[in-house]
C-alpha positions as CSV (number, residue, x, y, z in Angstrom):
1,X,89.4,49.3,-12.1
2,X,88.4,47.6,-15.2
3,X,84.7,49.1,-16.3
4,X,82.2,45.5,-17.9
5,X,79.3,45.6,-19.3
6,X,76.6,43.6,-17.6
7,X,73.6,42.0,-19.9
8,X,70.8,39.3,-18.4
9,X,69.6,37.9,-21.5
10,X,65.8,37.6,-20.9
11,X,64.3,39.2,-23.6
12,X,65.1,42.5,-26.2
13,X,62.4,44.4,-26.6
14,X,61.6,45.0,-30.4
15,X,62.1,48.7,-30.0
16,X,65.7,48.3,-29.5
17,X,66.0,47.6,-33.6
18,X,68.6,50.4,-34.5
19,X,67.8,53.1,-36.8
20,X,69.4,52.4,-40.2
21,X,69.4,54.4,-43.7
22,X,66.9,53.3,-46.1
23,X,68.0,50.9,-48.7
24,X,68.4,52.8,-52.0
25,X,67.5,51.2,-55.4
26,X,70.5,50.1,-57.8
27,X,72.7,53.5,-58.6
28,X,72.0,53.8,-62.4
29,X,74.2,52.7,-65.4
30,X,76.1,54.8,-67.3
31,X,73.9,53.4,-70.1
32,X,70.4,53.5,-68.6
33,X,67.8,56.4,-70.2
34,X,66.6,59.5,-68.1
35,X,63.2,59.6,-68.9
36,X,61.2,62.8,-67.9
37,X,57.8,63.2,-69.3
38,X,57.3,66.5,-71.4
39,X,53.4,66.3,-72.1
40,X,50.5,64.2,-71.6
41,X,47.5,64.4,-74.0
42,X,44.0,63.6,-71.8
43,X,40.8,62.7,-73.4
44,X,37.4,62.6,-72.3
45,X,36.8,58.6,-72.8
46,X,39.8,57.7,-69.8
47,X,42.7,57.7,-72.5
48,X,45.6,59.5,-72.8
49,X,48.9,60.3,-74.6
50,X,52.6,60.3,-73.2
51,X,55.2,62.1,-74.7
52,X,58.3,61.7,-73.4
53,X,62.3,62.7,-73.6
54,X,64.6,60.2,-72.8
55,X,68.6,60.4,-72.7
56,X,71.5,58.3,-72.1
57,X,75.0,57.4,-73.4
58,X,74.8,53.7,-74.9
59,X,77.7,51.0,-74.2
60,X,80.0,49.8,-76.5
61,X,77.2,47.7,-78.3
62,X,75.4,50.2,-79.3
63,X,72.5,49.7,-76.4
64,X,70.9,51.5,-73.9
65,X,68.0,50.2,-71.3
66,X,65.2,51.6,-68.9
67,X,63.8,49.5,-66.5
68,X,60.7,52.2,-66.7
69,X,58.8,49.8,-68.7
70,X,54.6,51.9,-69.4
71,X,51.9,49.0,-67.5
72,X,50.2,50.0,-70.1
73,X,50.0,50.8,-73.7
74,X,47.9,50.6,-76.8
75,X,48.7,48.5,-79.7
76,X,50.7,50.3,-82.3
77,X,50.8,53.8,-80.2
78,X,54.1,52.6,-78.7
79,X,57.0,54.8,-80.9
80,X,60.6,55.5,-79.7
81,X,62.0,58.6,-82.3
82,X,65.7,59.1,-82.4
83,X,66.7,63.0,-82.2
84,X,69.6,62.0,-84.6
85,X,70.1,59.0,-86.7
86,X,68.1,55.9,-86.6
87,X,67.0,53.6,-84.1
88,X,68.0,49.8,-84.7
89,X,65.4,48.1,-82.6
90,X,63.2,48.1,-79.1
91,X,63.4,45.2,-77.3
92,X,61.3,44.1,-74.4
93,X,62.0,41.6,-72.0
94,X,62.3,40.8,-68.5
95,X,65.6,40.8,-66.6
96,X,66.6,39.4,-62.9
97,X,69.3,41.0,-60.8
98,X,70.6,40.4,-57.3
99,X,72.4,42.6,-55.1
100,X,74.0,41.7,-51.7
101,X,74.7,44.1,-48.9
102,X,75.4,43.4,-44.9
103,X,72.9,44.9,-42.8
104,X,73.3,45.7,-39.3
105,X,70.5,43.9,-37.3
106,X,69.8,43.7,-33.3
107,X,70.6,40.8,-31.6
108,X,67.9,38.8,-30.1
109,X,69.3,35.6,-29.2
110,X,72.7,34.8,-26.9
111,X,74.3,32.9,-29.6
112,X,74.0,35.9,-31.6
113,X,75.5,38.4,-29.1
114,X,78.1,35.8,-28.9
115,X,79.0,36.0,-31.9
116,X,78.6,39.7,-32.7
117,X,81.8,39.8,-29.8
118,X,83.8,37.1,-31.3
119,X,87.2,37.4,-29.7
120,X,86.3,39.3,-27.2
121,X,86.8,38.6,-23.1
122,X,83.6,37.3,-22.1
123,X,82.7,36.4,-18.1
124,X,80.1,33.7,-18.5
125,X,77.3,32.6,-15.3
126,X,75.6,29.6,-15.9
127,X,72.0,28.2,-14.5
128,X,74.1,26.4,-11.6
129,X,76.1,29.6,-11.6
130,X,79.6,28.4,-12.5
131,X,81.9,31.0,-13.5
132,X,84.1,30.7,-16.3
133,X,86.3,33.8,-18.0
134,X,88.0,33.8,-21.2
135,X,87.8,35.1,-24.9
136,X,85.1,34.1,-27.0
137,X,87.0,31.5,-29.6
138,X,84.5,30.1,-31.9
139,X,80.7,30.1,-32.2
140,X,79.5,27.1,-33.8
141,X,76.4,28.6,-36.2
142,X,75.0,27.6,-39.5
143,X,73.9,30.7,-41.8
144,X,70.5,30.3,-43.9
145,X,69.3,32.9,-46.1
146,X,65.3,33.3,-45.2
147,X,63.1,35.3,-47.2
148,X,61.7,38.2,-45.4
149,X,57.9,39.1,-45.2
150,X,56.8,42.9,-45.0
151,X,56.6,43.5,-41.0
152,X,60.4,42.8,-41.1
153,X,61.2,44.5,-44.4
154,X,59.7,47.5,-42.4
155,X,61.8,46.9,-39.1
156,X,64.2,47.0,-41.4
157,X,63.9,50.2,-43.1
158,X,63.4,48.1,-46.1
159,X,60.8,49.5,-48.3
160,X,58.6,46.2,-50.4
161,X,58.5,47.4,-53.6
162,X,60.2,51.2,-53.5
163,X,63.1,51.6,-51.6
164,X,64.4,54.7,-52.9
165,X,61.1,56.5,-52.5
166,X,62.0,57.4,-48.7
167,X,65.6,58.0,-49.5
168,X,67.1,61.4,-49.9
169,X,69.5,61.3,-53.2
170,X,72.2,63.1,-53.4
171,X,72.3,66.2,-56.2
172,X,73.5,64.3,-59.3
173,X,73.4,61.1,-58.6
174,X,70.2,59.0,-60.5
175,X,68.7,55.7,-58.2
176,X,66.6,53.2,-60.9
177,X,63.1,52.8,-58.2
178,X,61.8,49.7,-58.2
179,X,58.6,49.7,-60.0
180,X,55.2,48.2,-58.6
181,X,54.9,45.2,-61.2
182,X,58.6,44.6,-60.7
183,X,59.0,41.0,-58.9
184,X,61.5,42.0,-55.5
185,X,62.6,39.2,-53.0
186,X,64.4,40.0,-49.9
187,X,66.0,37.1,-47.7
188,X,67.9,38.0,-44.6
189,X,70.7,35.3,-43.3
190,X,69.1,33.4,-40.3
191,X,71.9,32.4,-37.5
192,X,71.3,29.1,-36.2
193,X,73.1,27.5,-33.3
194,X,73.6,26.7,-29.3
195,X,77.1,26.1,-28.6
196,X,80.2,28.1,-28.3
197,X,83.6,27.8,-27.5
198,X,85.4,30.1,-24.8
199,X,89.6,29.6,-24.1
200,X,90.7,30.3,-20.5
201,X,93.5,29.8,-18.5
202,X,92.7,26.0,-18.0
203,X,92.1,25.7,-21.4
204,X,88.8,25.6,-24.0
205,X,85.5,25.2,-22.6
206,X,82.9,23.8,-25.2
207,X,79.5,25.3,-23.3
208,X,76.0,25.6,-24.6
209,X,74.4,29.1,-25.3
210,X,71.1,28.0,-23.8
211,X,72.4,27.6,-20.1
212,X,73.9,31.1,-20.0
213,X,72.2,32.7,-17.0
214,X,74.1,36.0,-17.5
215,X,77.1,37.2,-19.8
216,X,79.3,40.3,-18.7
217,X,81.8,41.4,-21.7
218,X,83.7,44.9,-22.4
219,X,82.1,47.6,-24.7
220,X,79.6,44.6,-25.8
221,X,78.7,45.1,-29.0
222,X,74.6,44.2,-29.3
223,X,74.0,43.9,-33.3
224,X,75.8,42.0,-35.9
225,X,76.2,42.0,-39.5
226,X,73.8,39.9,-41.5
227,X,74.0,39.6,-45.2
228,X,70.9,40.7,-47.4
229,X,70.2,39.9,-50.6
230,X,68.1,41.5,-53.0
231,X,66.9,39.5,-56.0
232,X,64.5,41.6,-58.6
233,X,62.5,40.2,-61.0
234,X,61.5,43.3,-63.6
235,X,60.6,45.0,-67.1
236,X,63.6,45.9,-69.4
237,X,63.2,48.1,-72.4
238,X,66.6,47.9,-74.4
239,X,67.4,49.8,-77.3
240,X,69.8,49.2,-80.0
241,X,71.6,51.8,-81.6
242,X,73.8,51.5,-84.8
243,X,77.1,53.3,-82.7
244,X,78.1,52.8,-79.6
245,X,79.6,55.0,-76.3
246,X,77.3,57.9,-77.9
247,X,74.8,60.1,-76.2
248,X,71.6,59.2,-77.8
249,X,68.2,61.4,-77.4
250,X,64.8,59.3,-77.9
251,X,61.3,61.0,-77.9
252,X,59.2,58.2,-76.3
253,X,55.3,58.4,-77.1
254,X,52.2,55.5,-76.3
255,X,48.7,56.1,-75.6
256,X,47.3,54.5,-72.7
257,X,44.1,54.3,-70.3
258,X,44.3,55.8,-66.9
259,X,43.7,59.5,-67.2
260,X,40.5,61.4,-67.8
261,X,38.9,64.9,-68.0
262,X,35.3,65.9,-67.0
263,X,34.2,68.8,-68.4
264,X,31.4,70.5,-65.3
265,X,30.2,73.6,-66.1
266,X,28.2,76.7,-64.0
267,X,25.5,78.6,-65.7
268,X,24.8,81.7,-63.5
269,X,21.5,83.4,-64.6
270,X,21.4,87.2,-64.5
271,X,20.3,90.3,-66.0
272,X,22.7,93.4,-67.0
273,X,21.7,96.5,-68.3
274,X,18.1,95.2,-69.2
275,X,19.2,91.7,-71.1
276,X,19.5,88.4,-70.1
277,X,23.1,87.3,-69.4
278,X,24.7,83.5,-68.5
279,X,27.9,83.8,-67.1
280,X,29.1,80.1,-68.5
281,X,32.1,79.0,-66.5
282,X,34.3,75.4,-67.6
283,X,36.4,73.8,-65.2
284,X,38.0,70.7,-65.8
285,X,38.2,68.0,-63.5
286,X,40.7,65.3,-63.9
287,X,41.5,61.7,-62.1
288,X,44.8,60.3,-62.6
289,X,45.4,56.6,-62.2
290,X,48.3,56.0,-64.4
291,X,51.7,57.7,-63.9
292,X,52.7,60.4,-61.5
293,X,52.7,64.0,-63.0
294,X,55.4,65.9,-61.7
295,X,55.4,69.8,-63.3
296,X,54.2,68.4,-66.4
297,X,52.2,70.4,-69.4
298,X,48.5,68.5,-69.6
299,X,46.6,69.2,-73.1
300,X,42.5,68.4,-72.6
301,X,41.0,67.6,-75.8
302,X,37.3,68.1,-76.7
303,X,36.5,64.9,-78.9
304,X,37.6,61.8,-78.9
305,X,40.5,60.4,-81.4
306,X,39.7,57.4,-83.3
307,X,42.0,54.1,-82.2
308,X,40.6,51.1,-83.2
309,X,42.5,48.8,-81.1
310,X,42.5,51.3,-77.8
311,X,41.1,47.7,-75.6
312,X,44.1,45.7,-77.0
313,X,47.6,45.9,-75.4
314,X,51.0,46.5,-77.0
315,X,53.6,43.4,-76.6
316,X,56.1,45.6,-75.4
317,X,54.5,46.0,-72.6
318,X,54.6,42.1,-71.6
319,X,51.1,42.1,-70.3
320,X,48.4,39.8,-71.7
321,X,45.3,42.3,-71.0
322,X,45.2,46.1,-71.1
323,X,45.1,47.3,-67.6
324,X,43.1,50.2,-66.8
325,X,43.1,51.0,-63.2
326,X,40.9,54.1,-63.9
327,X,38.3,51.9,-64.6
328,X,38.7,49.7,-62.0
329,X,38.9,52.5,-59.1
330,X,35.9,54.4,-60.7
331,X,33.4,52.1,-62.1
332,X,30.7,54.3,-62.5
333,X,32.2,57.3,-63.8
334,X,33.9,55.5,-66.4
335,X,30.3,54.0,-67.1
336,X,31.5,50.6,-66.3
337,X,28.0,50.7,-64.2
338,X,25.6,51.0,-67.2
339,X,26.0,50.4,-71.1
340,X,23.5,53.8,-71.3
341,X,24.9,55.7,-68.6
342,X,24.5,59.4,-69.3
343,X,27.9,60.2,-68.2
344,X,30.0,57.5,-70.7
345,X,32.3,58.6,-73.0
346,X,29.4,58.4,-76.1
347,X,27.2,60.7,-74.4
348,X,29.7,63.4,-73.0
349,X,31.4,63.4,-76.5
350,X,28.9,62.6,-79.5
351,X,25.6,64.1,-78.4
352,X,24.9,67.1,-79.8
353,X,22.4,69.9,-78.6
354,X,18.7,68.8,-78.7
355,X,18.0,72.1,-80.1
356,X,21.1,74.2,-82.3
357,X,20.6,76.9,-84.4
358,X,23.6,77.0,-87.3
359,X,26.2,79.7,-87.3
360,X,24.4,81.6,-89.8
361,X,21.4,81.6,-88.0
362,X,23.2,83.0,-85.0
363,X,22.3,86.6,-83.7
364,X,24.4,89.1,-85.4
365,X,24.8,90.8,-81.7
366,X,26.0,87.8,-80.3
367,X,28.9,87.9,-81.8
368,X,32.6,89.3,-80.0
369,X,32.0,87.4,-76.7
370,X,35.1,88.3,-74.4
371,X,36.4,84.6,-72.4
372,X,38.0,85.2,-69.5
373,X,41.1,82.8,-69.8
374,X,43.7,82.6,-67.5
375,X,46.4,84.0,-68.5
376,X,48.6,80.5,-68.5
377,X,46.1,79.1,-70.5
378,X,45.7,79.1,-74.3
379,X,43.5,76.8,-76.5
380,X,43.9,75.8,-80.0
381,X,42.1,74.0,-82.5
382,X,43.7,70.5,-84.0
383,X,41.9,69.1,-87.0
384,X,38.4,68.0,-86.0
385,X,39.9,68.1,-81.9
386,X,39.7,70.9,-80.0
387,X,42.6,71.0,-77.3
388,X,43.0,73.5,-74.0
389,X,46.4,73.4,-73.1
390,X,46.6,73.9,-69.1
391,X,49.6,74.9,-67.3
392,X,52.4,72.5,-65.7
393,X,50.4,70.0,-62.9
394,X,51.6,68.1,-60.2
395,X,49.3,65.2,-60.0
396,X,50.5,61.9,-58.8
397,X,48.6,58.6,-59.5
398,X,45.3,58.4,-57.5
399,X,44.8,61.9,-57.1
400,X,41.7,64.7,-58.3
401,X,42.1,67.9,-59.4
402,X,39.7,70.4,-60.9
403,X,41.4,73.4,-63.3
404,X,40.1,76.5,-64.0
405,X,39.4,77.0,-67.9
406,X,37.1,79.5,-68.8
407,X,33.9,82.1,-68.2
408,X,32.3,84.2,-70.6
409,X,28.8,86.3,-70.1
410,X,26.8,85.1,-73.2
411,X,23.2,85.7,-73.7
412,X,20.4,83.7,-73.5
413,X,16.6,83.4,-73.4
414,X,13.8,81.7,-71.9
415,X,11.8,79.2,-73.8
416,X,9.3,76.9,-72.4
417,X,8.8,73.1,-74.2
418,X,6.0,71.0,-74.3
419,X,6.6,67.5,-75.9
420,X,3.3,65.3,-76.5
421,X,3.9,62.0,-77.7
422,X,0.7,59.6,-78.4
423,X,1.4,56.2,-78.2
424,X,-1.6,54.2,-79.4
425,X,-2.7,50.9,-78.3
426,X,-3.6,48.9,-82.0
427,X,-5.3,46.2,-80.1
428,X,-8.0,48.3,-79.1
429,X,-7.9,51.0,-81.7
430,X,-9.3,48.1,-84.1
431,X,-13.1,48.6,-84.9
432,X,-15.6,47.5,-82.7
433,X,-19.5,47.2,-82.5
434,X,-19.3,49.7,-80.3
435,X,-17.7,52.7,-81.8
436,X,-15.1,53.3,-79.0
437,X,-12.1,55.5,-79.6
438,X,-8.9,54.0,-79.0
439,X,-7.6,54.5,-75.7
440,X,-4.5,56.7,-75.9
441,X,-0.8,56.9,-74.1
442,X,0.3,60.1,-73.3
443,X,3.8,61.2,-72.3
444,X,4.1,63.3,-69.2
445,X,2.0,66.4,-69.3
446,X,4.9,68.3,-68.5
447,X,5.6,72.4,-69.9
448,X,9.7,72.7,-69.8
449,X,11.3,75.7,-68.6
450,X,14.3,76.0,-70.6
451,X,17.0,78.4,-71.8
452,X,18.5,78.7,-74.8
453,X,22.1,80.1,-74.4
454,X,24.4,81.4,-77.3
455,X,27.8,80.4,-77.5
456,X,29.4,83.8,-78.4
457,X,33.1,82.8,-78.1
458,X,35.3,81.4,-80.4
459,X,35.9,78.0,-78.3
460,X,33.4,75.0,-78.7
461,X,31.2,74.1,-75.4
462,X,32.2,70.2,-74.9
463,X,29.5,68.3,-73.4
464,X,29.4,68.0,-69.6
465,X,27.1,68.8,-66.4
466,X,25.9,71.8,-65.7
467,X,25.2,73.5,-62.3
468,X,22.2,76.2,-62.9
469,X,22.1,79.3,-60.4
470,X,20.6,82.5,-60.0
471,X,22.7,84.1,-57.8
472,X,23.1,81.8,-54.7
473,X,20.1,80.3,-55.5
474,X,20.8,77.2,-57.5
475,X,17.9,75.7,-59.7
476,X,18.8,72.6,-61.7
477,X,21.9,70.5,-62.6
478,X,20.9,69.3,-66.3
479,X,23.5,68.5,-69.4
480,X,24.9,71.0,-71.2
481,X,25.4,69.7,-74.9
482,X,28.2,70.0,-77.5
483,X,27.8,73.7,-79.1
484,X,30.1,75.1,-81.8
485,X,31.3,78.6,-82.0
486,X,28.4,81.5,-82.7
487,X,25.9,78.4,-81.9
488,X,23.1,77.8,-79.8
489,X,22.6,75.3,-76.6
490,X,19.2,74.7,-75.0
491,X,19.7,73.3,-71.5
492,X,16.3,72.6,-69.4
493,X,16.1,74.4,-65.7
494,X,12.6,72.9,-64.1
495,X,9.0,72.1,-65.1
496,X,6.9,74.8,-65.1
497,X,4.1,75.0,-62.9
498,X,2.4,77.9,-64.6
499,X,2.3,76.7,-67.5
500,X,0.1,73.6,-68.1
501,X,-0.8,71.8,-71.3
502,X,-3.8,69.2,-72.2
503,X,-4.3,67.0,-74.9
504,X,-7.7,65.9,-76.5
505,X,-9.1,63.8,-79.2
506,X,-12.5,62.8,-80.9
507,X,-12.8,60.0,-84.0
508,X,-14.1,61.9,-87.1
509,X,-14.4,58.9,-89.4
510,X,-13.7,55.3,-89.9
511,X,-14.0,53.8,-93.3
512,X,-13.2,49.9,-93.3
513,X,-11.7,47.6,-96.2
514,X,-9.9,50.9,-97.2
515,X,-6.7,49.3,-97.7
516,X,-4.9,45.9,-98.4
517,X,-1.9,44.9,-97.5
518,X,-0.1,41.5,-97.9
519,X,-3.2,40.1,-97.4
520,X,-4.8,41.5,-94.5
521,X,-7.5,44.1,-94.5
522,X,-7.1,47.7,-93.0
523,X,-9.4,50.2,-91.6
524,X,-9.0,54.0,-92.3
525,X,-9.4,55.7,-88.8
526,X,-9.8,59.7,-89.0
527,X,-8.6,61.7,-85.9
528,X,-8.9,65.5,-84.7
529,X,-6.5,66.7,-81.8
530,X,-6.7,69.9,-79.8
531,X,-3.8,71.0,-78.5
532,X,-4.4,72.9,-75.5
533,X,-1.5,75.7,-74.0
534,X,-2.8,78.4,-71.7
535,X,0.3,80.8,-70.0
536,X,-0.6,81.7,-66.4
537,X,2.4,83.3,-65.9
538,X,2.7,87.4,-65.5
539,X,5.2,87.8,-68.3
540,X,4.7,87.0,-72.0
541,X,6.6,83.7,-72.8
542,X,7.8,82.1,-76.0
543,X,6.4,78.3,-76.1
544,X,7.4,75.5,-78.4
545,X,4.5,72.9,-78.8
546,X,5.8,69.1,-80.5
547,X,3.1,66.7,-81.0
548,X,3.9,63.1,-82.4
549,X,1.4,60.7,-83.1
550,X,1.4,57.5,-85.4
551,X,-0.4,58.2,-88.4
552,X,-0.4,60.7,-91.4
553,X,-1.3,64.8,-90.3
554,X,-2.8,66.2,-92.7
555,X,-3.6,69.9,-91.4
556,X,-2.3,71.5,-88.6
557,X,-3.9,74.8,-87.5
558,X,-1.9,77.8,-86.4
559,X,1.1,77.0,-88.7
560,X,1.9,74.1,-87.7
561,X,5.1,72.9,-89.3
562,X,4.4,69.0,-90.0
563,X,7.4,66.4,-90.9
564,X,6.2,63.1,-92.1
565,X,8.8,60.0,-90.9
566,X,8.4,55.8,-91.5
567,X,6.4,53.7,-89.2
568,X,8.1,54.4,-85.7
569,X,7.2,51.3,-83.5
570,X,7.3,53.6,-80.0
571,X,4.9,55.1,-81.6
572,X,2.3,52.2,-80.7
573,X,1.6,49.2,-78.2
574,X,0.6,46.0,-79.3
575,X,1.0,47.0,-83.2
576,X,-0.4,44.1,-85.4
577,X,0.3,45.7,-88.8
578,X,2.5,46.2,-91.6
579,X,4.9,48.8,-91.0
580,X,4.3,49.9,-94.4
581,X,0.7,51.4,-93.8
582,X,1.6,53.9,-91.6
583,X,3.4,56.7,-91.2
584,X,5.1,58.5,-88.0
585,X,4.1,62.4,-87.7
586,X,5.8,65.5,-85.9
587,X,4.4,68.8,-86.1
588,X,6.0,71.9,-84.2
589,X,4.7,74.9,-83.0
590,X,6.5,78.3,-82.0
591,X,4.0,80.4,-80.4
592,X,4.7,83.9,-78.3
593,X,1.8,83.6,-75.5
594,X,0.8,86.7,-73.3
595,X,-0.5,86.5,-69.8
596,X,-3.4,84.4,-69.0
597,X,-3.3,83.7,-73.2
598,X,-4.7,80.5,-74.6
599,X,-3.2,78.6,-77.6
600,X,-5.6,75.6,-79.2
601,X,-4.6,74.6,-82.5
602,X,-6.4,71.7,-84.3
603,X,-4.9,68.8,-85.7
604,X,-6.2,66.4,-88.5
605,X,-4.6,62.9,-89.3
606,X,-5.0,59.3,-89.9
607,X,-3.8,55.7,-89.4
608,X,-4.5,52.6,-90.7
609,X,-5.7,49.5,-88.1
610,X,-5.6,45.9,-89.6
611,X,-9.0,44.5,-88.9
């Protein structure tokens, strides 16, 4: 008995598509460079360096392409270096291609399963239920290509703008993937169409698809081959060669925005054998939003080089602004947020220490501090750059990581800062009938806790946050500034609460007419300043006292080591002088204070008031 296939034509559910292989990108050329990135150079400011390796056997014009075209580049940065011979030129341009290939695709319409079984023997029911037998002889369709949108591309196994990233390649054989700024159009052919033409014994019937009630055909076949075409739209690098059929070897290199470092640090505070200790640990932590990093060498560089046109973008790169998705996908850290954040690329890598004591001030017994590197990791020193070279990462595009780089026990020492700044109001500091003082300003009345820490390696410190501890206990996060080798850092922990300061003043004399100046008469006004430190603290501590007032000191008690500056205007509100009349004074103290101690120096200074 002859076995048939039976098949009611309602509707095919969408999880009959079949499974299909992934579409895989154009095989490459014989001609087309392998590019595999050696080593990328990260900086502190988002920028980075490629350094490629690229190989390939050019035609018989002397050319060789890559379709892996950098989204960005800096102007000028861009080099391709022959290992042999010379380089003709590097041209840039974009190039279309189209590939067509028949893809199997289910059927969901009759017209379609009619014609997937094209000369077939068919038993046909209609909506009246007439019968008719015979072979399928013709199917009258019209074929439209039809550009596909991403629900069907994915149906379809059809990756939008990778296809070979799913695909498994076989060992030694290269597929070109399709790159994201790479234009890529897919159309499908469309079948269009409602009658059909079936030959029986009485002859051909010409019937209409759409009164089929039910179709009954032999080993029915229920997808048919459709014709997709792939049309891509993308970045060609080609490069021109004096010889050709010759393997060729180019070292690639272009600096780019995308990649940064951040330099975090842990200051553990302890005590060893009777001294105060910091174990100083560096780690780096790194955001990638340029390239994927596949077992590639990463250098991080303390400093940042100088390229003065780092915002504009190469033209080989045909695109009309520099795109820096690192600063798009981290605004703030990238200080995008604020033109004075504390965490842009001018703070982290120009400030230096508040407080640094040179190298040949440094303790003798500081010196011949042991860092605990790993043992992949080496650094070395490159004109005024200082580069760690970490081992081989894998670290595709949009992805974190935070490397290991150093800690070293250095010691350190407690110090406690006091910073009084006077900022006179002129207005009222003018004479009156009255005699008043001028009313004063003060900055907070705040003793600093800080610790001074000596670099006793033979690396730099870059600048970056620091996490304070003792122990498990943390006590501050602060900034931990730029410090050369056999240098000294001074990083603040918390205010101290035992430990207060106070500031008073009293006029001693005023002398008016004393001085003229571009016409206007000025008043001589005579201050004394006590400066009053008491430690309530159960240890001895070693204090540093800064007072800066506007005027001219001219005695400081108690050694007080006074630097005369020019007129500094935060010095003063309201100023309605010349800022030739008056000067801008600093004098520093360094006092050792025992418990319950007092320290109450005198100061002596003037400042001129127009009047």
């Amino acid at each position: 008995m002859c076995r048939r296939y039976f098949l009611v034509l309602l509707a095919l559910p969408s999880f009959l598509v079949p499974c299909t292989p992934p579409v895989a990108a154009a095989d490459v050329k014989a001609n087309e460079l392998d590019i595999k990135t050696e080593r990328v150079i990260v900086f502190k400011d988002g920028y980075c360096l490629f350094i490629k390796k690229a190989t390939a056997t050019t035609d018989k014009n002397g050319e060789a392409f890559t379709d892996d075209v950098p989204d960005s580049a800096v102007l000028g940065s861009f080099w391709a270096v022959p290992e042999e011979g010379r380089l003709v030129s590097m041209q840039a341009g974009w190039k279309t291609t189209e590939e067509t290939k028949d893809k199997e695709t289910i059927c969901k319409e009759t017209i379609e399963i009619l014609l997937a079984n094209k000369g077939k023997q068919a038993k046909v029911e209609l909506h009246d239920k007439t019968i008719f037998s015979g072979t399928i002889r013709e199917v009258l369709v019209e074929k439209t290509p039809t550009p596909l949108a991403e629900p069907q591309l994915e149906a379809l196994d059809v990756a939008a703008f990778s296809p070979s990233s799913a695909m498994a390649v076989p060992r030694g054989v290269r597929r070109r993937p399709v790159r994201p700024d790479a234009t890529v159009i897919h159309t499908l052919t469309t079948i269009t169409g409602a009658n059909f033409v079936l030959r029986t014994d009485d002859g051909d019937v010409f019937l209409n698809a759409g009164n089929i009630r039910s179709v009954s055909i032999k080993d029915m076949k229920t997808t048919l081959s459709k014709s997709m075409k792939t049309t891509r739209r993308a970045k060609r690098l080609i490069f021109k060669f004096p010889e050709g059929e010759k393997k060729q070897t180019v070292s690639l290199m272009y600096f780019r925005p995308g990649i940064r470092w951040i330099p975090t640090y842990r200051i553990d505070l302890r005590q060893k054998d009777g001294k105060n200790l910091a174990q100083v640990s560096l780690q780096a932590e790194i955001l990638n939003e340029a390239e994927d990093l596949h077992d590639v060498p990463v250098d991080i560089v303390v400093g940042v080089p100088n390229f003065r046109f780092k915002g504009t973008p190469s033209p080989l790169i045909l695109e009309a602004a520099l795109r820096n998705a690192l600063a798009e996908s981290d605004p703030v850290i990238m200080g995008q947020a604020m033109a004075n954040n504390s965490f842009s690329n001018a703070m982290y890598s120009q400030r230096s220490g508040e407080f640094r004591r040179t190298a040949a001030q440094a303790n003798a017994a500081t010196e011949g501090g042991i860092v605990n590197l790993p043992g992949e990791l080496t650094a070395t020193g490159a004109q005024d750059l200082f580069v760690y070279k970490l081992p081989k990462l894998n670290l595709d595009k949009g992805d974190r990581s935070a490397v290991s780089i150093f800690t070293t026990d250095a010691p350190y020492k407690d110090i406690y800062t006091w910073d009084v700044h006077v900022a006179r109001n002129d207005v009222e500091a003018a004479p009156s009938g009255a005699g008043i003082s001028s009313p004063l300003t003060l900055s907070k009345n705040e003793v600093w806790h800080q610790v001074v820490i000596t670099n006793n390696t033979n690396l730099p410190w870059t600048t970056g946050a620091a996490m304070i501890t003792e122990g498990q206990q943390p006590l501050a996060q602060e900034l931990l500034t730029y410090t050369p080798p056999k240098d000294e850092c001074r990083v603040p922990v918390t205010v101290s609460i035992d430990t207060r300061g106070s500031f008073n003043e009293k006029e001693i004399d005023r002398e008016l007419r004393a001085l003229e100046w571009s016409g206007h008469n000025y008043a001589r006004i005579e201050k004394e300043a006590i400066v009053h430190l008491c430690n309530n603290k159960k240890v001895d501590i070693e204090a540093e006292i800064t007072l800066r007032v506007g005027g001219k000191v001219t005695k400081a008690e108690s050694e007080g080591a006074i630097v005369l500056a020019a007129f500094r205007a935060e010095d003063w509100q309201n100023y309605q002088g010349h800022p030739a009349v008056n000067n801008s004074s600093v004098v520093t103290w360094k006092v050792k204070l025992k418990p319950g101690e007092n320290f109450e120096p005198k100061v002596t200074y003037h400042f001129f008031t127009r009047h």
